[in-house]
Structures are given as C-alpha cells and as structure tokens.
C-alpha positions in Angstrom: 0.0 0.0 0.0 1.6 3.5 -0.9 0.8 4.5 2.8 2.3 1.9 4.2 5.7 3.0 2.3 7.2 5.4 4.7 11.4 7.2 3.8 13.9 6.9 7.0 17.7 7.1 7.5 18.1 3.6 7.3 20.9 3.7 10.6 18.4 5.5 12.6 15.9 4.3 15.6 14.4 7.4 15.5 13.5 7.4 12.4 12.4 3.9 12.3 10.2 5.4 15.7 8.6 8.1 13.9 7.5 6.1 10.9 6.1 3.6 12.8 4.0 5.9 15.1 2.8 7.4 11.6 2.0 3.8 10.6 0.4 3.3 13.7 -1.8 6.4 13.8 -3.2 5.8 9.9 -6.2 4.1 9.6 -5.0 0.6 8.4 -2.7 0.0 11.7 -0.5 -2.7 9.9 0.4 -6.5 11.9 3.7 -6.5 10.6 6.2 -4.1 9.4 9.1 -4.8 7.8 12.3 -2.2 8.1 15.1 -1.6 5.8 17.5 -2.1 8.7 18.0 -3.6 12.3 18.1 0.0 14.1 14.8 1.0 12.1 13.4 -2.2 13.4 14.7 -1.1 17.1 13.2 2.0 17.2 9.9 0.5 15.3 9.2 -2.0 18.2 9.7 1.0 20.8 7.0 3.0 19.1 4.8 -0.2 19.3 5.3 -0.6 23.0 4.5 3.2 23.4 1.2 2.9 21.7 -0.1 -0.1 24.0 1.0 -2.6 20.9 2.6 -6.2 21.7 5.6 -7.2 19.7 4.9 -9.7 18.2 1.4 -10.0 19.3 -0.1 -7.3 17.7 2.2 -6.5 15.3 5.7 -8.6 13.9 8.7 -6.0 13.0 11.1 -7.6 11.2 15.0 -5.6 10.3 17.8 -6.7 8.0 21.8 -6.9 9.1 21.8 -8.8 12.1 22.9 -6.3 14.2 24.0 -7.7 18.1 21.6 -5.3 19.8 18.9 -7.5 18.2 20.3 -10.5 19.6 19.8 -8.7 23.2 17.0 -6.8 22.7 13.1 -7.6 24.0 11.2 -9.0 22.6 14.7 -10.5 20.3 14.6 -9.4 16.5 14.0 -11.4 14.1 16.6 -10.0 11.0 18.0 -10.9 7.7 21.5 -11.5 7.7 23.1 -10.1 4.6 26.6 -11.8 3.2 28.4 -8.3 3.9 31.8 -9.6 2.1 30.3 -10.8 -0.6 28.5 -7.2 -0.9 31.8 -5.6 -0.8 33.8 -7.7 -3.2 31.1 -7.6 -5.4 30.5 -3.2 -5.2 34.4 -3.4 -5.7 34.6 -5.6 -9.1 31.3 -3.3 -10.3 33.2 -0.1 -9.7 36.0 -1.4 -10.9 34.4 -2.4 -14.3 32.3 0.6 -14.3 35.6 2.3 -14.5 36.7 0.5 -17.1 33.9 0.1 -19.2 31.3 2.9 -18.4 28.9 1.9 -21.3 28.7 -1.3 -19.4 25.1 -2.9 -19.0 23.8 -2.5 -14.9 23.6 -6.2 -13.4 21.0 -6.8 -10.5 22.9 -9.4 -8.2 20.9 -10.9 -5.5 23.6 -11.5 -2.3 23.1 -14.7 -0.3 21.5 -13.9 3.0 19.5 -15.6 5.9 16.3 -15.1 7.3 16.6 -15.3 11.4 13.6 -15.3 12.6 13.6 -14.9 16.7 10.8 -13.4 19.3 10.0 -10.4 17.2 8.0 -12.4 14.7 6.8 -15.1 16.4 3.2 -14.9 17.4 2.7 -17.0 20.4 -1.1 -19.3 20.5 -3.9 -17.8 21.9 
C-alpha cells in the first residue's frame, strides 16, 4: 500500500520510531512491518510498546543486518543477515568495471542472506 511506504535514515531508531508511530496512527494500523534495517526495526518496536501494541502480538517488525543489539534486545529481532563480504567484493569488481567500461550494461545481483527469525515475529497461540 503506498501508505504503508514510509522514507527513514536507514541507521536511525528514530527514524524507524517516527515512521512507525505514523504507521500506527493511519487508519489501516498494519500487523507486521518490515524495516530496511535492524536499528529501524529497534526504534519500530519501541514505538509499538508506546502505543499499547505487543511485539509480536499485535504486530511482527522484522530488520535486515543482524545487528548484536537484536540478539539482546526484547522482545529479540528477528533479522536478515546479509553476506556483507560478498557485498563488498562484489561493489568493488562493479566499480572497478564501471571504471573500465562505463557503457557497461547495470547487473542486479541478489547476495546470499538468511532469514533469522527470533521473538520479534513469532506470534505466540492464543
């Protein structure tokens, strides 16, 4: 949903805070929100507990980088962990053929990563 699409700093709980109060104050209050990085995801699953929402109860937040805070944090997040080495060899032998060939057709490449799902996504029985 284009409302549901909110810009943030991606290295910022703040940020991830205020978008999800926004998200939380529109009239379709989404049950799961899914943040372009761990710290966005942080700050995302304070502004739930603020508003009277359960993590993951009420609503699942999900980041990406695998960040240790998340390992420690409560409820635990639930992250994708990206290949970082792979991401920088590979932004190294792009720029480096981009130098070299600047006419050079752009190449999507998908970098291997794991899901970890933990406590932030994991909606207990009722």
């Amino acid at each position: 949903m284009p409302g549901h699409l909110l810009p943030a700093r991606p290295h910022r709980r703040a940020d991830g805070y205020r978008a999800a109060r926004d998200l939380f104050a529109g009239p379709d209050r989404p049950d799961a929100i899914f943040c372009f990085s761990d710290p966005l995801a942080i700050g995302a699953m304070r502004a739930a507990f603020d508003v009277g929402l359960r993590v993951p109860a009420d609503v699942a937040v999900i980041g990406v980088g695998d960040i240790e805070e998340g390992r420690y944090s409560r409820p635990t997040l639930s992250t994708v962990a990206v290949d970082t080495g792979f991401l920088a060899r590979e932004a190294v032998a792009r720029l480096t053929a981009r130098i070299g060939q600047p006419d050079a057709a752009i190449a999507e490449v998908v970098a291997p990563h794991t899901v970890l799902p933990r406590e932030s996504t994991d909606v207990p029985a009722r």
